[in-house]
C-alpha positions as CSV (number, residue, x, y, z in Angstrom):
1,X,-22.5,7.9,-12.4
2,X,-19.2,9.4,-11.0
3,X,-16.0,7.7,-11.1
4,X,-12.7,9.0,-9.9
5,X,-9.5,7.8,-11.3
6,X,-6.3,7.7,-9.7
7,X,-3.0,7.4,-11.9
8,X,0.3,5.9,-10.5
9,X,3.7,7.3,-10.8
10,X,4.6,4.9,-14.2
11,X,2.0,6.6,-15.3
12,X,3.1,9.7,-15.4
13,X,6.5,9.1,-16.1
14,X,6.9,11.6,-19.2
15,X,5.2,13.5,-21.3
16,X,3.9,10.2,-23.9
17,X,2.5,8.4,-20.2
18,X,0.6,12.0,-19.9
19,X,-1.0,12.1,-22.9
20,X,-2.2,8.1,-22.4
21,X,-3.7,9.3,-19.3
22,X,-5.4,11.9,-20.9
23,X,-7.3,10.1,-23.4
24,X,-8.1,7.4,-21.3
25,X,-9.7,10.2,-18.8
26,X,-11.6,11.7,-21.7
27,X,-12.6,9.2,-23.2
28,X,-15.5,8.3,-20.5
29,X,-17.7,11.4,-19.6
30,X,-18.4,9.7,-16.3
31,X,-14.7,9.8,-15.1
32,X,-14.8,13.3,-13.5
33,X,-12.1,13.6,-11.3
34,X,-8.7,12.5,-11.2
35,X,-5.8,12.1,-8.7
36,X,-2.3,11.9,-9.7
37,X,1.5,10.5,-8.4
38,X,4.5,11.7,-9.5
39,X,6.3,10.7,-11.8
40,X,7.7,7.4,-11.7
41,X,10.5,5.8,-13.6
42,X,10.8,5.9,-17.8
43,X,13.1,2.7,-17.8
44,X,15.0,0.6,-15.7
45,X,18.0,2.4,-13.7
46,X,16.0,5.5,-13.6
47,X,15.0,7.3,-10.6
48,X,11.7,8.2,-9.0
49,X,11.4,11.6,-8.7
50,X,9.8,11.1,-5.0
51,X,13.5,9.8,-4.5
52,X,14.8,12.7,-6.1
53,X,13.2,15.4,-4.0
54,X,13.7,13.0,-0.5
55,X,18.0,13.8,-2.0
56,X,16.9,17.2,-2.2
57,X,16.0,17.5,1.3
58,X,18.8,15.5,2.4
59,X,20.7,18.6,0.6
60,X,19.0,21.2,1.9
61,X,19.7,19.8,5.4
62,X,23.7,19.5,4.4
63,X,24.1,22.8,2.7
64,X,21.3,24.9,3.4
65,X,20.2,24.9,-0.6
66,X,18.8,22.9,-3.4
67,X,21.7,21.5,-5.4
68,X,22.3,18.6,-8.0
69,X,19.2,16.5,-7.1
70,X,16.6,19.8,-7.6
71,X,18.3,20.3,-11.3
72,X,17.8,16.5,-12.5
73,X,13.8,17.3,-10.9
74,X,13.7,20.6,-13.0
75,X,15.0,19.0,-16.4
76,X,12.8,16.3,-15.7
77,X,10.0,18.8,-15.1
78,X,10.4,21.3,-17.9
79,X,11.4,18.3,-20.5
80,X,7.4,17.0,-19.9
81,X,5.8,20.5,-20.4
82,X,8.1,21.0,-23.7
83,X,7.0,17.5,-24.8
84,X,3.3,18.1,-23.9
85,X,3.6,21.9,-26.0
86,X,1.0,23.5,-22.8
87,X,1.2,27.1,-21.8
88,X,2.6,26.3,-18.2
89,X,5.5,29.1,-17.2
90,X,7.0,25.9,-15.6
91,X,9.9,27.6,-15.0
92,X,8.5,29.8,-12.0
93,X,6.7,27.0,-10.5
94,X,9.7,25.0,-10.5
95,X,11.5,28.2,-8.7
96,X,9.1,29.0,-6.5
97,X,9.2,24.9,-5.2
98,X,13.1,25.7,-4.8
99,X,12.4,28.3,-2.1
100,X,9.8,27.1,-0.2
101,X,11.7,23.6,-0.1
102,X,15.0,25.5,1.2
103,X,12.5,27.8,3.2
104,X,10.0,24.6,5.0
105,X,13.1,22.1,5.7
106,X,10.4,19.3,5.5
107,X,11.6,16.1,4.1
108,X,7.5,15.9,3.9
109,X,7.1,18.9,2.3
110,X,9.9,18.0,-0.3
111,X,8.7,14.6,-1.1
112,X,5.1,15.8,-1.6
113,X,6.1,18.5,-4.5
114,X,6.2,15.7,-7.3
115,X,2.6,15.0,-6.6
116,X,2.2,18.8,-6.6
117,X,4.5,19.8,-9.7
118,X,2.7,16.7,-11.7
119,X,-0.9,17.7,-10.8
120,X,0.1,21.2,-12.1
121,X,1.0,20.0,-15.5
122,X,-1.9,17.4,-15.7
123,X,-4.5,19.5,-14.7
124,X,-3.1,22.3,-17.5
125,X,-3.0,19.6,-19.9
126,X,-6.6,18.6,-19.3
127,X,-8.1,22.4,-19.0
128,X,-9.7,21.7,-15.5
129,X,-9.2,22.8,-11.8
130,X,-6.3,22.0,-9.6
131,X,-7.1,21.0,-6.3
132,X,-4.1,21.3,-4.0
133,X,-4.7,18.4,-1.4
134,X,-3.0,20.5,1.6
135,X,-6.1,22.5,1.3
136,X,-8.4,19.8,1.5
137,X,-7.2,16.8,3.2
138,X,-6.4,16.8,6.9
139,X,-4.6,14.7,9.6
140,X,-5.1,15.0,13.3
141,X,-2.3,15.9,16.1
142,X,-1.7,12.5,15.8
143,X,-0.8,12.2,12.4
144,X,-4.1,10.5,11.6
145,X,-6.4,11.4,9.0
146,X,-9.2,13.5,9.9
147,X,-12.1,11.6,7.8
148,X,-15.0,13.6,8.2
149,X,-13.1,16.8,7.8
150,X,-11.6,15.3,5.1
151,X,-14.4,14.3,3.3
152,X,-16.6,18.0,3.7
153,X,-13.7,19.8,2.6
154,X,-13.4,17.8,-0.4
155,X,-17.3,17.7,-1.1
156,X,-17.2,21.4,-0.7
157,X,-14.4,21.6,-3.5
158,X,-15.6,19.9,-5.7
159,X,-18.8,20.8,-5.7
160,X,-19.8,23.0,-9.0
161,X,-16.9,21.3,-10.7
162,X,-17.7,18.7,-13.7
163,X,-14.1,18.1,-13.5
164,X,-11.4,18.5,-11.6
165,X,-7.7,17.3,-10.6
166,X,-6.6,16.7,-7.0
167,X,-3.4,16.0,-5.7
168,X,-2.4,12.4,-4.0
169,X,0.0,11.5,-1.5
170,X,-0.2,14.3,0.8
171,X,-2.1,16.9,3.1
172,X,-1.9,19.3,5.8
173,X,-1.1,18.3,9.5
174,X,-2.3,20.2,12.8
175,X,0.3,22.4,12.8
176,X,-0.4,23.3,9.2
177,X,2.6,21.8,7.7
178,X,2.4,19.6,4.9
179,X,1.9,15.6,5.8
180,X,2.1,12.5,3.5
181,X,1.2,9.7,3.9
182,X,3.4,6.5,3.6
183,X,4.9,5.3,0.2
184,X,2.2,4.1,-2.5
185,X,-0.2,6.9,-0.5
186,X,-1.9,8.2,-3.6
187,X,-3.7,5.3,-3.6
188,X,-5.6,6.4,-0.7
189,X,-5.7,9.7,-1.5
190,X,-7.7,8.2,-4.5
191,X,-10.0,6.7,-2.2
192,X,-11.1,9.7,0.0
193,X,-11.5,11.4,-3.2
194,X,-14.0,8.8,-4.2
195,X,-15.4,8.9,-0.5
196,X,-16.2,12.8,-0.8
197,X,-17.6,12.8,-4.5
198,X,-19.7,9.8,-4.3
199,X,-18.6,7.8,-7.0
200,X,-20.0,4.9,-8.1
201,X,-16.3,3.3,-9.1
202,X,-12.7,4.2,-7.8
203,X,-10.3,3.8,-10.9
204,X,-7.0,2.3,-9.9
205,X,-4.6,2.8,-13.1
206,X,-1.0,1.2,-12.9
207,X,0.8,-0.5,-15.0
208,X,-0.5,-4.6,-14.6
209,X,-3.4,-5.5,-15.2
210,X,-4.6,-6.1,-11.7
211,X,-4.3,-8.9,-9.3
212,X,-2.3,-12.1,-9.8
213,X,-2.9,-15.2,-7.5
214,X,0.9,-15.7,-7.2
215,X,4.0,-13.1,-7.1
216,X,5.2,-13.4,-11.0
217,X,9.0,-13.1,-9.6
218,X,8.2,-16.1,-8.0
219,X,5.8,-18.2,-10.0
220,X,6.0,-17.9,-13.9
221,X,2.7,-16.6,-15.3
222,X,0.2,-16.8,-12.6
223,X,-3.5,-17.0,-13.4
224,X,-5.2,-13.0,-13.1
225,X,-8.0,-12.4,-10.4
226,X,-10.4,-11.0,-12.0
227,X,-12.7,-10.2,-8.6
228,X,-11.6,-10.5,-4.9
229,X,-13.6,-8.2,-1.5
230,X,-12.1,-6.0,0.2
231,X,-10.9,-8.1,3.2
232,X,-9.4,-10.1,0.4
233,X,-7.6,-7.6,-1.0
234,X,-6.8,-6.1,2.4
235,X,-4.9,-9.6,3.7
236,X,-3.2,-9.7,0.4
237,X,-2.1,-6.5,0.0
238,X,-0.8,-6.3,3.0
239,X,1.2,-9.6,2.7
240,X,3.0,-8.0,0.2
241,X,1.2,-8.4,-3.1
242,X,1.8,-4.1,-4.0
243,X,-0.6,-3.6,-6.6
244,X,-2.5,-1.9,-4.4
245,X,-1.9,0.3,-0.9
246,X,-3.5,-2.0,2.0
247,X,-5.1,1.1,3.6
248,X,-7.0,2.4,0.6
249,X,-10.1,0.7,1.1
250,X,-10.9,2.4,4.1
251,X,-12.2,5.7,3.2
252,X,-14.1,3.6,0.4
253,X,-15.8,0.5,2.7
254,X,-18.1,2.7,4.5
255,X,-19.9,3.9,0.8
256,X,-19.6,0.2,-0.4
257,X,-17.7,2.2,-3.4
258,X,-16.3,-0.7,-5.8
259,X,-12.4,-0.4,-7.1
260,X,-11.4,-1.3,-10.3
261,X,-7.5,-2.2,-11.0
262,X,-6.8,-1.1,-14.6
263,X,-3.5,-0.6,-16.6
264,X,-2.5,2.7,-18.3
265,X,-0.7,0.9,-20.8
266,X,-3.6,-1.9,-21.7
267,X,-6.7,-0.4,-21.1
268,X,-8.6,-2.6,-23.0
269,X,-7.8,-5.3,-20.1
270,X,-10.7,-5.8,-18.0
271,X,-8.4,-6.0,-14.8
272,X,-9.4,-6.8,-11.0
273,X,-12.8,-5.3,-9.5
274,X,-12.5,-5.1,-5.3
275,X,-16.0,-5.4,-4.2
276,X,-17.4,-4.6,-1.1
277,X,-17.3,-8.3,0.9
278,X,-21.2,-7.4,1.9
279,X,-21.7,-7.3,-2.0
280,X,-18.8,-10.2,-1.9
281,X,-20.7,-13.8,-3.4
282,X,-19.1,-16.6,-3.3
283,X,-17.4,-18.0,-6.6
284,X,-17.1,-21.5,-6.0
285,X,-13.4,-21.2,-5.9
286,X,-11.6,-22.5,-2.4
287,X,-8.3,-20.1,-3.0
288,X,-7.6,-15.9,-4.2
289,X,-4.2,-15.9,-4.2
290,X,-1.1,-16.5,-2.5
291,X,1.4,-13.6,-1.1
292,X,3.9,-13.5,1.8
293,X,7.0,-11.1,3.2
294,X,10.4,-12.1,4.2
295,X,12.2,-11.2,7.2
296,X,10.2,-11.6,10.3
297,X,11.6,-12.5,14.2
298,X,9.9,-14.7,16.4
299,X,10.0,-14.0,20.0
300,X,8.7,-16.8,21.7
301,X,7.8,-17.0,25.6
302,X,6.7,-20.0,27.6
303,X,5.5,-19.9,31.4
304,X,3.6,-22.6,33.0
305,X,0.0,-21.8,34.1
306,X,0.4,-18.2,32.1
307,X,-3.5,-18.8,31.0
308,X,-4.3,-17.7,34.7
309,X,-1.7,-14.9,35.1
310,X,-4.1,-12.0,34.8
311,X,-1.8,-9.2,32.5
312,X,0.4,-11.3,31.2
313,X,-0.1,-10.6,27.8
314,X,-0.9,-7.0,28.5
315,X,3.3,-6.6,30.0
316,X,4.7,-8.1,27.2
317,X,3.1,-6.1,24.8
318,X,3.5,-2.8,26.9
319,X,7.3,-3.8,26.0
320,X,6.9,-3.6,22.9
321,X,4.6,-0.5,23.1
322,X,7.2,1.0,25.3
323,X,9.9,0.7,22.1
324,X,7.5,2.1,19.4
325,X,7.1,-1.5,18.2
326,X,3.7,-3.5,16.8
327,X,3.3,-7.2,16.5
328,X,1.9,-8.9,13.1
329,X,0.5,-11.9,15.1
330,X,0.2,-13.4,18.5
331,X,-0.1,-17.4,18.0
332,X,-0.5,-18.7,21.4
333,X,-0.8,-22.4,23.6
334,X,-1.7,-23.3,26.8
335,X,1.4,-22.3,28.4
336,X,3.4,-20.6,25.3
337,X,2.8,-17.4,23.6
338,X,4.5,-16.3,20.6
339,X,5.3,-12.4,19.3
340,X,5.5,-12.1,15.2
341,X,7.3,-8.5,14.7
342,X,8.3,-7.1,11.0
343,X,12.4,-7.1,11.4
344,X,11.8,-3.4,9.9
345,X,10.5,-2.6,12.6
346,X,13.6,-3.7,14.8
347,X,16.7,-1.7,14.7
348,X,19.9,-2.3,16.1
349,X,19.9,-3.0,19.6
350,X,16.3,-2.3,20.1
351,X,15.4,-6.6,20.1
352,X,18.2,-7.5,23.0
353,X,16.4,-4.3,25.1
354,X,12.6,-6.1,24.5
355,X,14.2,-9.4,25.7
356,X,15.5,-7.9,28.7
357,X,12.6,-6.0,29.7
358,X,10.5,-8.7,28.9
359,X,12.2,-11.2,31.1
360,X,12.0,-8.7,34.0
361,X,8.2,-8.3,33.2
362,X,7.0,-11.6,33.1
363,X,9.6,-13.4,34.4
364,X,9.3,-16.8,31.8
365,X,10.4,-20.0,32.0
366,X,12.0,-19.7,28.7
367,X,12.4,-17.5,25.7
368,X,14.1,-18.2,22.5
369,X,14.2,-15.6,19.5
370,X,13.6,-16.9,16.1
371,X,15.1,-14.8,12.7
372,X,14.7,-14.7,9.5
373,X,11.3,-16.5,9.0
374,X,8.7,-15.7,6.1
375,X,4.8,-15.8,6.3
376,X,2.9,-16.8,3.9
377,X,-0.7,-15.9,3.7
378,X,-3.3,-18.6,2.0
379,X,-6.3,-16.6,1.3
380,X,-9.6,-17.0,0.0
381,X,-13.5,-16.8,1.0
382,X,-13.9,-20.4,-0.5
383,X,-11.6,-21.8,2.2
384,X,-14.5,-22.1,5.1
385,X,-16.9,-23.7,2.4
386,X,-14.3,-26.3,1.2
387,X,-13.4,-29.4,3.6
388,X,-9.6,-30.1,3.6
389,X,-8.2,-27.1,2.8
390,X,-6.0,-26.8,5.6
391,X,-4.3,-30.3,4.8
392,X,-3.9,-29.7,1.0
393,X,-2.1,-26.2,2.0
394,X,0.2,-28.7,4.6
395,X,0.8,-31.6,2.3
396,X,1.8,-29.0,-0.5
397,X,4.3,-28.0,1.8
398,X,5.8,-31.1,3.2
399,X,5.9,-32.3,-0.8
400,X,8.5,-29.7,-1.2
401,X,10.6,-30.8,1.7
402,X,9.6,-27.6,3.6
403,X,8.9,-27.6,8.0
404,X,6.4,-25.5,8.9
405,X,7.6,-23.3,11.9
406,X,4.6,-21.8,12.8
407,X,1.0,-21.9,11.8
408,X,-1.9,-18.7,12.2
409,X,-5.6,-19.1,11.4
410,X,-8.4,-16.7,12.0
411,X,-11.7,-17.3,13.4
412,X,-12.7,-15.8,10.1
413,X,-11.1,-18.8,8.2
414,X,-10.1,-16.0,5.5
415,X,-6.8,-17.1,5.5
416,X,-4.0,-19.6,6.9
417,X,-0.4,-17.9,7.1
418,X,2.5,-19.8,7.7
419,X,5.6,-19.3,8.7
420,X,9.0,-20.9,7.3
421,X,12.2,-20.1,7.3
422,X,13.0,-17.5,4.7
423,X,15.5,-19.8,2.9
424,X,12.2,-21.8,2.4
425,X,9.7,-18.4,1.0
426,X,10.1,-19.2,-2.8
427,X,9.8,-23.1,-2.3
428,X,6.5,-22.8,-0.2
429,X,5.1,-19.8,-2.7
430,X,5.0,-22.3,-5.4
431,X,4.1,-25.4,-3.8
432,X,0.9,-23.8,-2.5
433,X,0.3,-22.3,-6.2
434,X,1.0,-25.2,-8.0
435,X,-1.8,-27.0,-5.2
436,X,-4.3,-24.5,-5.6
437,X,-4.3,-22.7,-9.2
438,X,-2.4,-25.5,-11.4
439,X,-4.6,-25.9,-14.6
440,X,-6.6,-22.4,-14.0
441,X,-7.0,-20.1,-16.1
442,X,-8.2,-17.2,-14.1
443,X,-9.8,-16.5,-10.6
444,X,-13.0,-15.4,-11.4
């Protein structure tokens, strides 16, 4: 049995977060290979060192040179390897990630050198192979991963290796440059790791110990979930409950390769297993968990008879298209049609443009733009098998004094997202807790 472990950036924050890793890596012959962040923060004020080289690049593009930003990465560097006592010149690594930052002008290149610099030192520490992930990981024109590729190149690496290290976060585009992927990317850099050596288990190591039904900045000691599928995890993850990236199941789902959530600094937890939702049976519990994201605009269009207005939908969102913009959800009516967009997503200016263009597209009867509303994502297998799950979710709410501004169900009945205003998010995160998980223990 092969299982691949992946270790986050509090993880390797310092040389005593190194040496955990190590002895939880070695202490199970059937972990073989291991992917690695870099480093994280040691305490609170501290700074990532992804952060740090991102301020590096931001130098280099200023001045032409490294400055203040590459010397805090190089003591924080060379203080590890003196902590650890390996035989690592760290010193000409470190210069040698000076030039070709000053020399690639990449703010990609610059942000993937933690991964790189911390993979060096780990894999030294451990005595096994470094895998440098530009070689073997590969994204398209596009920018999109090249799977198959991907996955031979990584076979073909590992192969004759009982152990080896490979480094997350990034890879090489089409124009052989380095490409990363976005923030939290290790985690499925993990996964096609897992993907290409056939393991039986993808190790997940952070620093909780897995799932919670409920954010705990929110609601004081939510229950753990100790199982959830991958759709699940997908719809919560991406809803904003960050344990896990809400992409890294995909290089994973096609194997039906199992991922385990386990904590660096409690491994004796059993954590969260994702299981592949055919494997998925069903628990007897109606709700997972409970997860939402603030700061979401509403653009809402009415036309009468727009059900037989062949297009319709198709100009709106070529709008939208047309201004690098993607929608989260489309509820619709009869005669109404609403467009749920991430307020990331719109800069200044860009939202009066998509009105205008709209209008001239479609030419409504009305549009009105809602801000500053929160969904809220209800999720859980157990809600299709369970009558009146919808109105216990609703009467939570309205027992808090909260209006509903928009509701979303899928045909899947996975989950039931709401929206509220974002004044409203904490108020409506509890209520539907304290409905769904008050007296539990866990979420088996």
């Amino acid at each position: 049995m092969i299982k691949v472990c992946k270790f986050g950036g509090t993880s390797m924050a310092d040389g005593m977060t190194m040496r955990r890793v190590k002895d939880i890596f070695e202490s199970d012959p059937e972990r073989r290979y291991i992917v690695v962040s870099a480093p994280g923060k040691r305490f609170s004020g501290d700074i990532k060192v992804t952060d740090l080289l991102y301020e590096t690049h931001k130098e280099v593009e200023e001045t032409g040179s490294c400055g203040e930003a590459f010397e805090k990465i190089c003591a924080r560097f060379s203080g590890i390897v003196q902590e650890l006592k390996i035989d690592l010149d760290i010193g000409s690594i470190l210069q040698e990630t000076k030039k070709a930052i000053e020399e690639e002008k990449s703010a990609d290149f610059a942000a993937s050198r933690g991964e790189y610099l911390s993979g060096r030192i780990m894999a030294a520490l451990l005595n096994i192979p470094f895998i440098d992930a530009r070689d073997v990981i590969k994204f398209d024109a596009s920018g999109k991963l090249e799977s198959a590729r991907s996955f031979e190149l990584l076979a073909r690496a590992l192969s004759g290796k009982p152990k080896a290290l490979v480094t997350g976060f990034y890879g090489e585009g089409a124009d052989g440059k380095v490409k990363t992927f976005s923030r939290g990317g290790s985690d499925i850099s993990g996964a096609i790791v897992a993907r290409a050596a056939g393991a039986a288990l993808y190790e997940n190591w952070t620093d909780v110990s897995g799932f919670l039904a409920c954010d705990p900045r929110i609601v004081e000691n939510p229950v753990p979930i100790r199982s959830l599928s991958y759709k699940e995890l997908r719809e919560l993850s991406y809803m904003g409950a960050n344990v896990l990236h809400s992409e890294s199941i995909f290089p994973v789902r096609e194997a039906d390769i199992p991922i385990r959530i386990k904590n660096t600094f409690r491994p004796e937890d059993e954590g969260t297993l994702i299981m592949p939702t055919s494997k998925y049976r069903f628990s007897g519990r109606t709700v997972t968990g409970v997860a939402g994201k603030k700061n979401f605009t509403v653009i809402f269009v009415e036309k009468s008879l727009m059900n037989l207005e062949i297009g319709f939908a198709r100009k709106i969102l070529t709008v939208l298209e047309n201004h690098g913009v993607s929608f989260e959800h489309i509820p619709t009516g009869i005669d109404t049609m609403s467009f749920i967009i991430d307020g990331a997503h719109l800069p200044s200016g860009v939202l009066e443009q998509i009105i205008a263009e709209i209008k001239e597209a479609v030419h409504p009867d009305q549009m009105r733009v809602f801000d500053r509303i929160s969904l809220i994502a209800v999720v859980g297998h157990g809600m299709s098998r369970n009558v009146g799950t919808s109105a216990r979710v609703f009467s939570a709410i309205a027992g808090a004094g909260v209006n509903v501004r928009m509701i979303d169900q899928g045909s899947s009945e996975l989950n039931i997202i709401v929206g509220v205003d974002d004044e409203n998010y904490e108020r409506t995160l509890r209520a539907v807790y304290e409905e769904f998980f008050t007296g539990a223990e866990e979420i088996n």
